[in-house]
N, C-alpha and C positions, 0 to 999 in steps of 0.2 A: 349635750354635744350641739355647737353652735351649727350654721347655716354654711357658713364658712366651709366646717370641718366634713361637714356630708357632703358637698359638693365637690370638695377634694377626694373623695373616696369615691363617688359617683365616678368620678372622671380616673379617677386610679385603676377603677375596676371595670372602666370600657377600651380602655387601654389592654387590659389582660385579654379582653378578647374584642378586637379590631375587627375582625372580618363579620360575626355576628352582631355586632353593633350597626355597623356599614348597612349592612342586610337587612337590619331591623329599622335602621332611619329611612331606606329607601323607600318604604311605603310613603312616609310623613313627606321626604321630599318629592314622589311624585305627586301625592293628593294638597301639598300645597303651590306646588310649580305649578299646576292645572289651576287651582282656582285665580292665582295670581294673573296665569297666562291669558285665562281666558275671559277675565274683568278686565282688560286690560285691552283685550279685546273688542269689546264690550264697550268700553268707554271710547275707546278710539274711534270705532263705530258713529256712537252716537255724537261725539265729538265732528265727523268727518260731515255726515247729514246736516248738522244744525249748522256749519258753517255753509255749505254747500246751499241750502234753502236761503238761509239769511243774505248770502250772497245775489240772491235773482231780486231782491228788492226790500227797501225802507217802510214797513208801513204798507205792506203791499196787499190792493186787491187787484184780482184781476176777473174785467166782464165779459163772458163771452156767449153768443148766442147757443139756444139748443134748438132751434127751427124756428117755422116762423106763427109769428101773430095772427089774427086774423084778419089783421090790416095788410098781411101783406110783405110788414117790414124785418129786417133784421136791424144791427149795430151800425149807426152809423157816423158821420163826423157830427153831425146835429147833434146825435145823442150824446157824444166826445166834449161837445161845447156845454151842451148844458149839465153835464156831469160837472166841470171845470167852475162853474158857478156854485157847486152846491157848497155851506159853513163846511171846514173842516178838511177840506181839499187841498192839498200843497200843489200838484201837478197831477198833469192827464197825458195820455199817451197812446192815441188809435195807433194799433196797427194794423199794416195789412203786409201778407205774407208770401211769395213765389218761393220753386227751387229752381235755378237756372246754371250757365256752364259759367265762370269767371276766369280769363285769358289774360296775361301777361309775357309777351311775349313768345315762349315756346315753354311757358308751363301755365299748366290749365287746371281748376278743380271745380266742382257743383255742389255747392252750398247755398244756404236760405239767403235770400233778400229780402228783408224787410222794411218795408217802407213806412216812415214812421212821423215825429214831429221832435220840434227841440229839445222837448222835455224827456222825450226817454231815457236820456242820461240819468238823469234823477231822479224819474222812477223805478227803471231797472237797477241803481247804482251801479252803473259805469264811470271809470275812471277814464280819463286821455292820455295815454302814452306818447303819443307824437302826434302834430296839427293841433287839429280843434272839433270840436264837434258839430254836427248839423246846427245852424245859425236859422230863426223864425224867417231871415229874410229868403234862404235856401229853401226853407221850406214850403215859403209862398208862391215862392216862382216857380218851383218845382225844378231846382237847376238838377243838373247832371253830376251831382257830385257825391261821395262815399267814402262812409267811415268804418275801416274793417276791423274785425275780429281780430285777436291773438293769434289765434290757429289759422284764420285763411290766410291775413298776412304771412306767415310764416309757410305756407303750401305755396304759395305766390311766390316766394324771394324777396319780398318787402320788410324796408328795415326803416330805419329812421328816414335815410338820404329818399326813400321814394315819395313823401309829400308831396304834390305836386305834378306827379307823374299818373299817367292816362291808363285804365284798365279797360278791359271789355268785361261786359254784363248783357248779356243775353245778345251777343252780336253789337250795342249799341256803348259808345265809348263815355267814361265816364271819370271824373280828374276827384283822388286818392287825396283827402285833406286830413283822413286821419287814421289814428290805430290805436285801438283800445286797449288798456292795460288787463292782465289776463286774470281769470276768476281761478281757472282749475277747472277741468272739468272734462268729459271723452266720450262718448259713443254717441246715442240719439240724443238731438237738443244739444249739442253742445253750446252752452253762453258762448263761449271763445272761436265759434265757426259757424258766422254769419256775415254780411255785409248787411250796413244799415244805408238806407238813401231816402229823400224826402218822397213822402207818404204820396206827392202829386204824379211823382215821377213812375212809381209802380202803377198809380191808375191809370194812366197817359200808355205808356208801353205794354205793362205785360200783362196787369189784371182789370177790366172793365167793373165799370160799375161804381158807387160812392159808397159800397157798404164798406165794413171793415172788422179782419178778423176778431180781434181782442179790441179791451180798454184798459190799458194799464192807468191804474189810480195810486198814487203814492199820499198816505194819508197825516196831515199835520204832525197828528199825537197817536200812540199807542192807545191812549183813554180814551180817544174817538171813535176809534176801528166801529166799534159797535153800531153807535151813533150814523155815523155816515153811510155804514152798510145798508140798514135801513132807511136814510133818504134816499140814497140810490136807489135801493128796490122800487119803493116809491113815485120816485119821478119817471123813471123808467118805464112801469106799468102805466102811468097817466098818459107816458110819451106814445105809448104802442096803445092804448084806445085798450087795456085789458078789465075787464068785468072783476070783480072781486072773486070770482068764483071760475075765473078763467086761469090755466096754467102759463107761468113765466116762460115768457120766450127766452129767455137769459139768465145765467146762472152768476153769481158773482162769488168767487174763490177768493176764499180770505189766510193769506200766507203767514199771520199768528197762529191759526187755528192749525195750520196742516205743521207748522214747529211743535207748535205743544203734544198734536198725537205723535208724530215722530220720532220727539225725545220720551212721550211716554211709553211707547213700543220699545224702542231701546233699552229705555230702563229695564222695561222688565224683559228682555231679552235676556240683559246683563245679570240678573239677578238668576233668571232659569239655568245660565249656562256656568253662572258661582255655582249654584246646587247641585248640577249633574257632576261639577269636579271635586265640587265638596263628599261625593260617595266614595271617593278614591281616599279622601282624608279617612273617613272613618276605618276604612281597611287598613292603611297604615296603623290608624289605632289598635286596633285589634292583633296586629300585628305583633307590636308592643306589649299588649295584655297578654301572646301567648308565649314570647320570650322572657318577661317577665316570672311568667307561673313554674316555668322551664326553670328559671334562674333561684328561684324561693326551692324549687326542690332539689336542684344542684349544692345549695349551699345549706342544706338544712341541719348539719351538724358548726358550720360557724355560727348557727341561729340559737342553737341549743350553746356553744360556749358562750356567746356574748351575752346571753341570757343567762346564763351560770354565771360573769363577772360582776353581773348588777345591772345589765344594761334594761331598761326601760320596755313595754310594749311598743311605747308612743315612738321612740329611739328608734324601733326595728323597722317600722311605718314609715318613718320619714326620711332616712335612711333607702328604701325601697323606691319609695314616691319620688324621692332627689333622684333617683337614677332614671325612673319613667318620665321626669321632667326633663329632664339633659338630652334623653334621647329625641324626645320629641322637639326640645326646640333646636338643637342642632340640628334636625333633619328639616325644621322649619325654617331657621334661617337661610339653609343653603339651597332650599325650595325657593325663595322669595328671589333669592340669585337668580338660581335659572329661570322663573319664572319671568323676573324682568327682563332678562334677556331673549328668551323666545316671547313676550311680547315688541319691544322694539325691535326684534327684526321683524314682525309681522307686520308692525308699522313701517317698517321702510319699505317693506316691498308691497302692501296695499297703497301705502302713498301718505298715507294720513299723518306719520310720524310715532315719535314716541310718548307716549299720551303716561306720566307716571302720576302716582296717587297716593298721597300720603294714607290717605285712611285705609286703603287696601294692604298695603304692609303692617301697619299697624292692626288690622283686622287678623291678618295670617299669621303673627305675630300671638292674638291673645287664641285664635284656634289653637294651634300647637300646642298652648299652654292648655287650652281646655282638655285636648284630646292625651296629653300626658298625666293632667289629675282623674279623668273618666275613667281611664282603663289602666292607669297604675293604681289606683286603689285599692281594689278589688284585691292583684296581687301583694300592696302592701298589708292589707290586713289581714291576708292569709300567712305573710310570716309573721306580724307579729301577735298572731292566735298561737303560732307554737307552741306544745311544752313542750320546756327544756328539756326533764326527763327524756323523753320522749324523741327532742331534736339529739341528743347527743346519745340514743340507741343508736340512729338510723347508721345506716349503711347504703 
């Protein structure tokens, strides 16, 4: 009997009983809707982070102090400068940092000002939506002017037509040359809700002093990162007078390194949270094995005829085993259904989107198939161990 012809009779005789069938795929399709759902999950996750991180910068380190030296000093524009000299450096980017009230009219919000240099564009990778960005010459003279955020413009009432038009920043007025295109992004630290303005002007007004909080370093080549990390540590230490045996005042955060644990955490997130759904797969299986065992002794006098016509042991087995595979991947395929679908809704309403994966369906795909030869076996070879005699006593 051809492959054809058992799967025609597989499907004959789940037909004959619809509602035990229904019943018995429901395991397979919730232990594959769960693993589906929940790599899916999983990816979109880690999907959402590596975008989210890659988005704060190119190549990014960033230096910041951890106290001070014993000279005394912390980060300062000198150190901004001479970091800017080191091989291997594309752009540099002091910043220094307030939270203050920003007025427009009769709508108000309090968000960061950061005071920064031309380059932060391109070390943070900021795009320009409308205007233009802080200009070296704005920056040297420390003019009065600001490049806002996605989200503050948009708390503000600022849209394109406001270029040009005058904001308040801490009580002191200041003219609106641009708006940045938006990253994504919500609660503390949001990229998208902050005003940037030249680095002179926060130390003139609101914060005293030449230090400065951070250094963003946007670095040539990936195949630098290394390299450069360690000149910086380097000149830095020589800068601040530290001993070899003395602790860095400064720490320098390398935004490859915190991508790579991120997605490696993910992964294996993704992986943890396949396996705990994958426990639901095997109950479906077993499921299977026990309607199956059900089904060899329901039919054990057709076993005993078809074995008194000539039919085969191997016939009876494979026969058995086509029905334990039909069950399982029908309750597979229409697992991978819902499965995708309560994954992208999950993407829609975390934000991330619909993240789909070829190899995960294809993965729930060859499970099904596994978890239908595992535990149909067992039951096939239990009918076709029958004697006939014996199948065609029973009662």
């Amino acid at each position: 009997m051809n492959a054809f012809e058992l799967l025609r009779l597989a499907l004959s005789r789940l037909r004959t009983s619809r509602l035990r069938a229904a019943l018995t795929m429901l395991g397979v399709v919730i232990g594959v809707a769960s693993v589906v759902a929940l790599v899916g999950v999983g990816q979109g996750t880690t999907a959402n982070i590596t975008t989210r991180l890659a988005s704060l910068g190119t190549n990014l380190l960033t230096i910041s102090p951890t106290g001070r030296s014993t000279s005394g000093q912390t980060l300062t524009l000198e150190d901004a400068a001479a970091v800017a000299k080191v091989d291997g450096v594309a752009a540099v980017a002091p910043e220094l940092q307030t939270s203050t009230s920003i007025v427009v009219g009769t709508k108000s919000t309090t968000t960061s000002v950061i005071g920064t240099s031309a380059e932060y564009a391109q070390v943070r990778a900021y795009d320009v939506w409308q205007g233009s960005f802080l200009t070296d010459a704005a920056v040297q003279r420390g003019l009065r002017v600001a490049v806002l955020g996605a989200t503050t413009a948009s708390d503000l009432g600022l849209d394109a037509t406001s270029i040009g038009s005058s904001i308040s920043i801490g009580g002191l007025p200041f003219e609106v040359i641009g708006i940045l295109q938006p990253k994504g992004g919500s609660g503390f630290q949001n990229p998208d809700d902050q005003v940037l303005i030249p680095l002179a002007s926060v130390s003139k007004y609101f914060v005293a002093g030449d230090t400065v909080r951070t250094i963003g370093v946007s670095v040539a080549s990936n195949d630098e990162m290394t390299s450069v990390t360690n000149a910086i540590t380097a000149l830095l230490r020589d800068r601040h007078q530290l001993a070899a045996t003395d602790t860095a005042d400064f720490s320098i955060f390398n935004q490859t390194q915190l991508l790579d644990a991120a997605s490696s955490i993910s992964g294996t997130l993704t992986l943890l949270l396949g396996g705990i759904a994958g426990i639901s797969l095997v109950v479906g299986g077993i499921g299977i094995m026990n309607i199956m065992l059900v089904s060899v002794r329901e039919r054990t006098r057709e076993i005993g005829i078809r074995k008194a016509v000539g039919a085969r042991g191997r016939d009876i087995l494979a026969q058995f085993l086509i029905e334990a595979l039909t069950l399982s991947l029908l309750g597979g395929l229409i697992g991978i259904a819902v499965g995708l679908g309560v994954s992208a809704l999950i993407g829609q309403l975390a934000g991330w989107g619909f993240q789909f994966s070829p190899s995960t369906v294809a993965a729930a795909v060859v499970f099904s198939l596994l978890v239908g030869v595992v535990f149909g076996v067992w039951p096939a070879r239990q009918a076709a161990r029958l004697d006939p005699i014996n199948a065609l006593r029973y009662e």
